[in-house]
C-alpha positions as CSV (number, residue, x, y, z in Angstrom):
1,X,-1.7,-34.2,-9.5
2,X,-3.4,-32.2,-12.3
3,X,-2.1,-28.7,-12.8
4,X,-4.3,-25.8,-12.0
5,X,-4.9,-22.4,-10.2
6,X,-6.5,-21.3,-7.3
7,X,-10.2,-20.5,-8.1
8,X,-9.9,-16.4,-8.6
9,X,-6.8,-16.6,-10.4
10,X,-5.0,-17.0,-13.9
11,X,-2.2,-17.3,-15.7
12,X,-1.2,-14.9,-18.6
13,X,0.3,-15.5,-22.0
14,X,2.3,-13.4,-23.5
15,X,-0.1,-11.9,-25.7
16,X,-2.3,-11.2,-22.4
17,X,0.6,-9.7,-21.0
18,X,1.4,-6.9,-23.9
19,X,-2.5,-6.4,-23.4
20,X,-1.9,-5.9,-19.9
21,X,1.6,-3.6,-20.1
22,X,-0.5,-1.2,-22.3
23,X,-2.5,-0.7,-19.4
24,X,0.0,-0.4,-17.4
25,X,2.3,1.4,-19.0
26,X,-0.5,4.1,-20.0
27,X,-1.4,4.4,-16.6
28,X,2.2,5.1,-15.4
29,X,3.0,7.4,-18.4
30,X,0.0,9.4,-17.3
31,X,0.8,9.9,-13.9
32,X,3.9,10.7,-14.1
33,X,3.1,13.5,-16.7
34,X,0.9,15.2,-13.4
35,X,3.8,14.7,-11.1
36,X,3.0,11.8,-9.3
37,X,6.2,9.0,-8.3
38,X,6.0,5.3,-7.8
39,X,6.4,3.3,-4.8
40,X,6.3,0.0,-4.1
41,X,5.0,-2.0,-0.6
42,X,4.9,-5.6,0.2
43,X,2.5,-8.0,-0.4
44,X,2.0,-9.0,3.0
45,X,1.4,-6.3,5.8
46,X,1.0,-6.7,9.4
47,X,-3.1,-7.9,10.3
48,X,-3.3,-5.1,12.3
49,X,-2.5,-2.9,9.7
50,X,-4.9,-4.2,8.0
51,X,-8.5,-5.3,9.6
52,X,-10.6,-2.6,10.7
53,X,-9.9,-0.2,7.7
54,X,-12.4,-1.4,5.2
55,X,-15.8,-2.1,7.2
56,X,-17.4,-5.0,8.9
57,X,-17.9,-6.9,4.9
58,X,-14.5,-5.8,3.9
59,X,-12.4,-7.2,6.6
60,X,-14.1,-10.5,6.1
61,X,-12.5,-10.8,2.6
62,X,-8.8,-10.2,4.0
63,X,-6.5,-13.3,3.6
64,X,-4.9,-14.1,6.3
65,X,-1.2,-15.5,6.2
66,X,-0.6,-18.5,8.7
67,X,2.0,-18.1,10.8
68,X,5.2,-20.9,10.0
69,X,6.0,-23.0,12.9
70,X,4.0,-25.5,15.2
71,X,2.0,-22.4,15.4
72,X,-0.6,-24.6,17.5
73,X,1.5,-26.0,20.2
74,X,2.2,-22.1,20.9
75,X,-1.1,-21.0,21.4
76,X,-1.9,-18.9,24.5
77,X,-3.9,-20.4,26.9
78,X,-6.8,-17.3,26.7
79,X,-7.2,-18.7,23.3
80,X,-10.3,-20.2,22.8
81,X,-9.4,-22.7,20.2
82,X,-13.9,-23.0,19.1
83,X,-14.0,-19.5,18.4
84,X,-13.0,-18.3,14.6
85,X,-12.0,-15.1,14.9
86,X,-9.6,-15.3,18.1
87,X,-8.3,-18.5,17.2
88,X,-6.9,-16.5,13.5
89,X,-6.1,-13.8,15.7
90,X,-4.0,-15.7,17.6
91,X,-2.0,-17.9,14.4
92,X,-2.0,-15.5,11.6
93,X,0.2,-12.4,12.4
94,X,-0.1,-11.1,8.7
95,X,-2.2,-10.9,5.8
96,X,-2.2,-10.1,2.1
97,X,-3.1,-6.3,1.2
98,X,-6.7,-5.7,0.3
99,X,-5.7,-2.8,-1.2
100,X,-3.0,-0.2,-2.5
101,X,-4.5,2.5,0.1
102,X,-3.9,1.3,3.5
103,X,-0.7,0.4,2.6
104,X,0.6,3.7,1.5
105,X,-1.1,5.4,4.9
106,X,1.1,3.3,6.4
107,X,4.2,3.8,4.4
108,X,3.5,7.6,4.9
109,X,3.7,7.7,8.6
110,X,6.7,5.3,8.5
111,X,8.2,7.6,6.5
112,X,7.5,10.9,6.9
113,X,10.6,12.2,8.2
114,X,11.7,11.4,4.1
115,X,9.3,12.7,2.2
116,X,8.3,16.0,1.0
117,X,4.6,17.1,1.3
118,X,1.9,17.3,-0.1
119,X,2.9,13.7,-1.7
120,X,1.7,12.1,-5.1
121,X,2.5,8.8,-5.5
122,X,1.6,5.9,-7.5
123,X,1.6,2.4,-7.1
124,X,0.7,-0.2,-9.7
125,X,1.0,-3.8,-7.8
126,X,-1.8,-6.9,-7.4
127,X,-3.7,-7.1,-4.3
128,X,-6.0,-10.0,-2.8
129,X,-9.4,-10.4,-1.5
130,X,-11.6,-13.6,-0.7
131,X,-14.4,-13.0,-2.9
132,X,-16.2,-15.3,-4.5
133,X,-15.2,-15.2,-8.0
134,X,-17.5,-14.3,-11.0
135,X,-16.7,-12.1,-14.3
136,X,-15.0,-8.9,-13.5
137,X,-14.1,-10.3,-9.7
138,X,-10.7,-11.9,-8.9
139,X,-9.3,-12.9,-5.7
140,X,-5.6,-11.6,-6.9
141,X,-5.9,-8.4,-9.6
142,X,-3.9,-5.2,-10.3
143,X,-4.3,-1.9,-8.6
144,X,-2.9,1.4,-10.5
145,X,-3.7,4.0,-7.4
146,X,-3.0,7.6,-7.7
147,X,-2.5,9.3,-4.9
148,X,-2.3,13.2,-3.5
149,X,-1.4,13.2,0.7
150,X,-0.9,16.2,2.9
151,X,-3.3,18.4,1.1
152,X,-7.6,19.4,1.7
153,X,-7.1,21.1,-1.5
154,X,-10.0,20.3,-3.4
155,X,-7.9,20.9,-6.6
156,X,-6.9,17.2,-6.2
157,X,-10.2,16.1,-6.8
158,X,-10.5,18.4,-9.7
159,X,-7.0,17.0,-10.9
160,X,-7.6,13.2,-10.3
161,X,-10.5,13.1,-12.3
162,X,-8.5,14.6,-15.2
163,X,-6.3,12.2,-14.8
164,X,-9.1,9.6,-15.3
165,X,-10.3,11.0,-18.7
166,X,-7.2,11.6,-20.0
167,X,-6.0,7.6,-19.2
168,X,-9.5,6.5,-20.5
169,X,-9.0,8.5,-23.4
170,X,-5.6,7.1,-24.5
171,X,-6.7,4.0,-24.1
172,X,-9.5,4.3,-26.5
173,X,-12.8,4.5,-23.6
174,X,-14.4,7.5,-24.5
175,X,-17.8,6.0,-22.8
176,X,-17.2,6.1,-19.6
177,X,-19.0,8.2,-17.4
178,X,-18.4,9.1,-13.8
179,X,-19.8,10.1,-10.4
180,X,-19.3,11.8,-7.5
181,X,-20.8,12.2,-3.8
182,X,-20.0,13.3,-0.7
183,X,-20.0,11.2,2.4
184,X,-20.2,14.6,4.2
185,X,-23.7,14.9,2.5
186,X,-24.2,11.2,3.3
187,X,-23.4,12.1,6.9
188,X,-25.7,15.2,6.7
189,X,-28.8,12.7,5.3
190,X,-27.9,10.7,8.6
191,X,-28.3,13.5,10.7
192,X,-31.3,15.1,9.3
193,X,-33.0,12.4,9.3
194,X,-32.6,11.0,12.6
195,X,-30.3,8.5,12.4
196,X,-26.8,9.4,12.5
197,X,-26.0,6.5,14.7
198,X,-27.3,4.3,11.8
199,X,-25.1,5.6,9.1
200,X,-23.0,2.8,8.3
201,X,-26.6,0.7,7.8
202,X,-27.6,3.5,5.6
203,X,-24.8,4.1,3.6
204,X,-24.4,0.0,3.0
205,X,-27.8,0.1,1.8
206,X,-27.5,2.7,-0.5
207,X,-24.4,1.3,-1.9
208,X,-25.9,-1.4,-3.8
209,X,-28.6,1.2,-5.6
210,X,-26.8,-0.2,-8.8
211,X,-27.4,-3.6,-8.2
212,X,-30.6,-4.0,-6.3
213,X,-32.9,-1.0,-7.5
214,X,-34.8,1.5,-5.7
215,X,-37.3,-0.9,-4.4
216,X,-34.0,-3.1,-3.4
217,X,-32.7,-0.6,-0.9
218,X,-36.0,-0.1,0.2
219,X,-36.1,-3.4,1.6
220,X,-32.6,-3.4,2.8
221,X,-33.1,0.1,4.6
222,X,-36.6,-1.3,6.3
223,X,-34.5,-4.4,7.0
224,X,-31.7,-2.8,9.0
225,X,-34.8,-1.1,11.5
226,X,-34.6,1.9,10.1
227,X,-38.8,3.5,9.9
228,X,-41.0,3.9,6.5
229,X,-41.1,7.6,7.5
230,X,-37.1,7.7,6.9
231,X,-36.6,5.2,4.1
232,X,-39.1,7.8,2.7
233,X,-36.9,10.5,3.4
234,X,-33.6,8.7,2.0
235,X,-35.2,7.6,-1.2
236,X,-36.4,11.0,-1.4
237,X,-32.6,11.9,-1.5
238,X,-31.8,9.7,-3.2
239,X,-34.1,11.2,-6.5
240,X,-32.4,14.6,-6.0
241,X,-29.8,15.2,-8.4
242,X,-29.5,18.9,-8.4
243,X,-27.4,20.5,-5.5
244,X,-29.2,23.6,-5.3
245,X,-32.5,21.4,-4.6
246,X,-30.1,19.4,-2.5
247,X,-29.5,22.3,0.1
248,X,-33.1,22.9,0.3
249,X,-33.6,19.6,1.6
250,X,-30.8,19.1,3.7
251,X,-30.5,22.0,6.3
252,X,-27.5,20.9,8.3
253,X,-23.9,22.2,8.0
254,X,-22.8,18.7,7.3
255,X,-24.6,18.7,4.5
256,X,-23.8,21.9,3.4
257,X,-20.1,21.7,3.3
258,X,-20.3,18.4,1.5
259,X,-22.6,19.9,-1.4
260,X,-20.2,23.2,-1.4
261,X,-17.1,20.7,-1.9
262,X,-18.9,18.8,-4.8
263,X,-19.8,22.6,-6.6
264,X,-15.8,23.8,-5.8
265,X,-15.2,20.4,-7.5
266,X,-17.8,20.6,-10.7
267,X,-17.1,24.3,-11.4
268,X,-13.5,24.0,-12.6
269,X,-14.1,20.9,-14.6
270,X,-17.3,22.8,-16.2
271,X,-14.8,25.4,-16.7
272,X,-12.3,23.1,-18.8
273,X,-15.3,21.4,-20.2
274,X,-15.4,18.0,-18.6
275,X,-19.0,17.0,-19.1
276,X,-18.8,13.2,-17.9
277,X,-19.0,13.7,-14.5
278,X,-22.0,14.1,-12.9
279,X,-23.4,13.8,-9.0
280,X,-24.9,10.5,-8.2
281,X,-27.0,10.9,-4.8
282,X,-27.0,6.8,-5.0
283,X,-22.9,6.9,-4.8
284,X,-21.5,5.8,-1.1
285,X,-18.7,3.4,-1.5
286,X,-18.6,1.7,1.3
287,X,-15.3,1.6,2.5
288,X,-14.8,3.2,6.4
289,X,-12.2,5.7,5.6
290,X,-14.0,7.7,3.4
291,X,-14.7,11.3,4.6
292,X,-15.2,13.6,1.7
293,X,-15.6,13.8,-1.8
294,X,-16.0,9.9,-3.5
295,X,-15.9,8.9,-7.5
296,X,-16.7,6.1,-9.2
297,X,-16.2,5.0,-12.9
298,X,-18.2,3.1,-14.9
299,X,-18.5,2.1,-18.2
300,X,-21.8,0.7,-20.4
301,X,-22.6,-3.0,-20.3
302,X,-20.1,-3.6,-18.0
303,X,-21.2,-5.3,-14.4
304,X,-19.1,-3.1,-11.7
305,X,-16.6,-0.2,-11.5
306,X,-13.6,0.1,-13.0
307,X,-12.4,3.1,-11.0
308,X,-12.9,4.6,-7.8
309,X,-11.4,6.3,-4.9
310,X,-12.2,9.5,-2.8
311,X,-10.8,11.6,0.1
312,X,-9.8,10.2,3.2
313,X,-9.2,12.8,6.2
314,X,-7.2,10.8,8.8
315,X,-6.4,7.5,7.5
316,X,-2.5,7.6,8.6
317,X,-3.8,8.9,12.1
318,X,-4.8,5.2,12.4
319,X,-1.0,4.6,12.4
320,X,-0.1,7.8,14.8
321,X,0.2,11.2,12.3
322,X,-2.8,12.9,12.7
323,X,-4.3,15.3,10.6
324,X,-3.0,14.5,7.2
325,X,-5.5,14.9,4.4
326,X,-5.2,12.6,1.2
327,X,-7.3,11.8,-1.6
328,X,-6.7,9.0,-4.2
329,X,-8.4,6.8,-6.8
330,X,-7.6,3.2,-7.9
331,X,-7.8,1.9,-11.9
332,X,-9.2,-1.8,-11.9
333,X,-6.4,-3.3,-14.4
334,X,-8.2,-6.4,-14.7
335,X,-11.6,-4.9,-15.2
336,X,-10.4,-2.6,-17.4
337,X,-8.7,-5.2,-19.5
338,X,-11.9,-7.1,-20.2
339,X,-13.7,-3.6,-21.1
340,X,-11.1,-3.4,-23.0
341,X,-11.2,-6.4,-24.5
342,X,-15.3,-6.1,-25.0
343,X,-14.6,-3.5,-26.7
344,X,-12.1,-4.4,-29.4
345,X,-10.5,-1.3,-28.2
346,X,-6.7,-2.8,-28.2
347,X,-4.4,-2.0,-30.8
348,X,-4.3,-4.2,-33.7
349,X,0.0,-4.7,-33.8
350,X,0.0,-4.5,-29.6
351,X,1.7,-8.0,-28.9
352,X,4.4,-7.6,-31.3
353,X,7.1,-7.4,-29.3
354,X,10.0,-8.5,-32.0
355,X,10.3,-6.4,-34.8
356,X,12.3,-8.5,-37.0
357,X,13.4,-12.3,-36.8
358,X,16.4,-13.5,-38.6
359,X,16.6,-16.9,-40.2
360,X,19.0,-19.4,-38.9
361,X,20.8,-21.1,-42.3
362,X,23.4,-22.9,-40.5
363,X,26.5,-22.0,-38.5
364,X,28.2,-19.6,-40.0
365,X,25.3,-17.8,-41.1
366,X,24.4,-18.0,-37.5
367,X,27.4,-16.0,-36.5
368,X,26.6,-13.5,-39.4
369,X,23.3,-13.1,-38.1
370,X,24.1,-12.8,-34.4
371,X,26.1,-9.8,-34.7
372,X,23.6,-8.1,-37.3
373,X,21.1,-8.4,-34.7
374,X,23.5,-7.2,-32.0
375,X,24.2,-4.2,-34.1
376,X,20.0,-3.9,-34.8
377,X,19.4,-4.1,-31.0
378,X,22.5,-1.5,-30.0
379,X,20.1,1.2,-32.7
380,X,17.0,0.1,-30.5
381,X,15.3,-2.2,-32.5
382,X,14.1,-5.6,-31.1
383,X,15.2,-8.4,-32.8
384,X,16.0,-11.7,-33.1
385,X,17.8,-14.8,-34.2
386,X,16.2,-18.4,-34.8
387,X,18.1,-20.9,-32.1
388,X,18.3,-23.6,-34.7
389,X,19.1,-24.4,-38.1
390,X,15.2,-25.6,-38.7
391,X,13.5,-26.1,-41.8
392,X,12.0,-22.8,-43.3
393,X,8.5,-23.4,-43.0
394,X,9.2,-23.9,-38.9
395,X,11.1,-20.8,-38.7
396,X,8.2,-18.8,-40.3
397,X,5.8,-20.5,-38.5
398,X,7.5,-18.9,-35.5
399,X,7.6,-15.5,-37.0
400,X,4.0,-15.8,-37.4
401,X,3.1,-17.3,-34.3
402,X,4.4,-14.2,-32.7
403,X,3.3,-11.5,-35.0
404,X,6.9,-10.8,-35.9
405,X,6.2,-8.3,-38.8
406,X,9.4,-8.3,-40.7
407,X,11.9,-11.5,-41.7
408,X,15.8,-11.3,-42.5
409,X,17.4,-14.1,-44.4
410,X,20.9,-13.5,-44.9
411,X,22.7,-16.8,-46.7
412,X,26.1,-17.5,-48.5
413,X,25.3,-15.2,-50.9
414,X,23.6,-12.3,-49.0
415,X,26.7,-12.5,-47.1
416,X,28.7,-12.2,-49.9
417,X,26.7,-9.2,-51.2
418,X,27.1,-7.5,-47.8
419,X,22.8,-7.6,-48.2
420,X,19.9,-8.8,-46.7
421,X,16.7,-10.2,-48.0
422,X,13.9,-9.1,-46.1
423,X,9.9,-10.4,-46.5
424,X,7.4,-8.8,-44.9
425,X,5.1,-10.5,-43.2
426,X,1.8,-9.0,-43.5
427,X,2.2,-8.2,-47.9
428,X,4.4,-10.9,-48.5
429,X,6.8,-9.3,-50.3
430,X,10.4,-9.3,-50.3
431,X,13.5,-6.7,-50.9
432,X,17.4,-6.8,-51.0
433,X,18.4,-4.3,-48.5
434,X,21.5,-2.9,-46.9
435,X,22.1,-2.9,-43.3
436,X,21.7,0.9,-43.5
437,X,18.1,0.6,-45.3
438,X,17.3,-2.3,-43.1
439,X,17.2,-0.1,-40.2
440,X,15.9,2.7,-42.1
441,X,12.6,0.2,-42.8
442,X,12.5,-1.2,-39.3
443,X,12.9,2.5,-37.6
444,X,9.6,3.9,-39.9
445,X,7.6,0.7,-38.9
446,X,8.5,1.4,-34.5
């Protein structure tokens, strides 16, 4: 057979992978720095822990695991074997997580008794979803969530979306610019207008503002039954991007508490001078378990997010502990890696992993070299010996390949002199060194 991957997946070199640690590696040194701690949670979870969580369009991109066995022969007979979603009801008892959120609500009520609350966590692992891919869409991509549960404190907000600029920052994407909303004020635009029992249509249809257009959702709205009189309204809304004009127009105490979350929100970042975040009346993420304030990343000519989250009031009393407030948002490490990439924004000397290479002369310079490189590695430099006793043009050809910045040679008579010759790479010039000013050199280029 000819080798290749599913369609929405890939493979990554080793170059891609230093590309993709500094991503990852940002995003953990950042969290941790605000107090959060990492957790990990399987890959599969239990269906039922899954479907139902993420809307009607979300739990048709959940992938289901089929059960092992003669899973057939077992079936129930109440099983209508014709009908799609019983029948995988019936033969897959798990699926692979959608995302990194569900799975920690979960692992929260599991175990509460052993943790301390309010609880940060964060939890950078892939997750899986049966899109259809297209640039920027995967079917398996990273997650980096950052989560704050057991708390309403709106000070989460505040401090998540520092968190955002400050990993953006470091990793050199000072264009971004991000949004907030309310679902509360979504629920209030609902009610106001008549048709609270018609959210979920509403807030679907608004969700793709960025993709459709004004004139878009218009169509959608009128599509879903909802009148002209209302789809007025909601576009009407939808133009209002000042929250004082906001509570003019919405009178309901839905409303209100949503727009007085979003101004306890944008105060203290005005406060600390955070200008990139602005209210979006268009922003609904679509996800069910949304219940208060919602943000959403962007970056320019780039199709899609590449960060949201938002706060979620009772997603763990889905699994039995009600009442536990959380809010969290999830970097796109994929998405983020192409921005990235767009942008020429990775460091130059990021996929040199080995710092110095030593040639291979023969066996017994072999043996010298093995324990210089020993001793090199012990004083935390990464280094390495060539296998085999190859001709010099292969062995540099190696270095090269892998952006190995510095080479050692160290023959009979280096030996001898108790030195080593060392070439750098990038200038091309070359030095007899001591061991003690070898590392010395290696240590000022880490």
């Amino acid at each position: 057979m000819k080798p290749s991957n599913p369609k929405g997946t890939r493979d990554f070199s080793p170059s891609e992978m230093a590309r993709r640690n500094h991503i990852f590696d940002t995003c953990k040194r950042t969290f941790q720095k605000y107090g959060y701690q990492p957790i990990e949670t399987p890959a599969a979870e239990k269906r039922e822990t899954l479907t139902g969580k993420y809307g009607g369009e979300g739990d048709k991109l959940i992938f289901n695991v089929l059960d092992s066995g003669d899973y057939l022969s077992a079936l129930p007979e109440n099983v209508d074997r014709n009908d799609f979603k019983s029948l995988t009801k019936a033969i897959s008892g798990k699926a692979l997580r959608y995302d990194l959120t569900v799975p920690f609500a979960r692992y929260v009520v599991q175990h509460q008794n052993e943790i301390t609350f309010p609880f940060k966590r964060f939890q950078i692992q892939p997750v899986w979803r049966a899109d259809r891919p297209q640039k920027g869409r995967y079917r398996e991509f990273y997650q980096c969530d950052v989560d704050v549960i057991g708390s309403r404190s709106l000070l989460n907000e505040v401090e998540l979306l520092l968190v955002i600029n400050e990993v953006f920052s470091t990793l050199g994407l000072g264009n971004i610019s991000v949004s907030i909303n309310n679902r509360k004020v979504l629920a209030g635009v609902a009610e106001e207008f008549g048709i609270a029992d018609q959210f979920v249509d509403m807030v679907t249809a608004l969700d793709k503002w960025d993709k459709i257009g004004e004139e878009g959702v218009k169509g959608e709205l009128e599509k879903r039954g909802i009148s002209a009189e209302v789809v007025s309204n909601i576009l009407k809304y939808a133009a209002t991007t000042d929250l004082g004009v906001l509570g003019e127009l919405l009178g309901n105490d839905l409303a209100a508490k949503g727009i007085e979350e979003l101004n306890a929100v944008m105060q203290p970042l005005a406060d600390l001078n955070i200008s990139n975040v602005k209210y979006d009346p268009t922003l609904a993420r679509g996800i069910d378990y949304y219940t208060g304030i919602i943000i959403e990343v962007k970056v320019d000519n780039f199709p899609g997010s590449i960060c949201a989250g938002g706060r979620y009031d009772d997603l763990t009393g889905l699994f039995g502990l009600k009442d536990v407030s959380g809010v969290g948002v999830s970097f796109g490490a994929d998405r983020i890696y192409d921005v990235l990439e767009q942008e020429n924004a990775f460091p130059a000397d990021i996929s040199a992993t080995t710092q110095l290479m030593l040639v291979n002369f023969g066996e017994a310079e072999a043996s010298y070299g093995l324990g210089l490189v020993s001793r090199l590695r012990g004083s935390g430099i990464h280094a390495e010996l060539y296998p085999d006793a190859s001709k010099m043009k292969k062995q540099m050809s190696y270095a090269d390949s892998k952006s190995i910045p510095f080479v050692g040679m160290a023959g009979s008579e280096e030996m001898a002199a108790g030195k080593i010759t060392l070439k750098n790479m990038s200038s091309g010039e070359q030095q007899s060194v001591t061991e003690v000013e070898l590392l010395d050199i290696l240590k000022a280029h880490q």
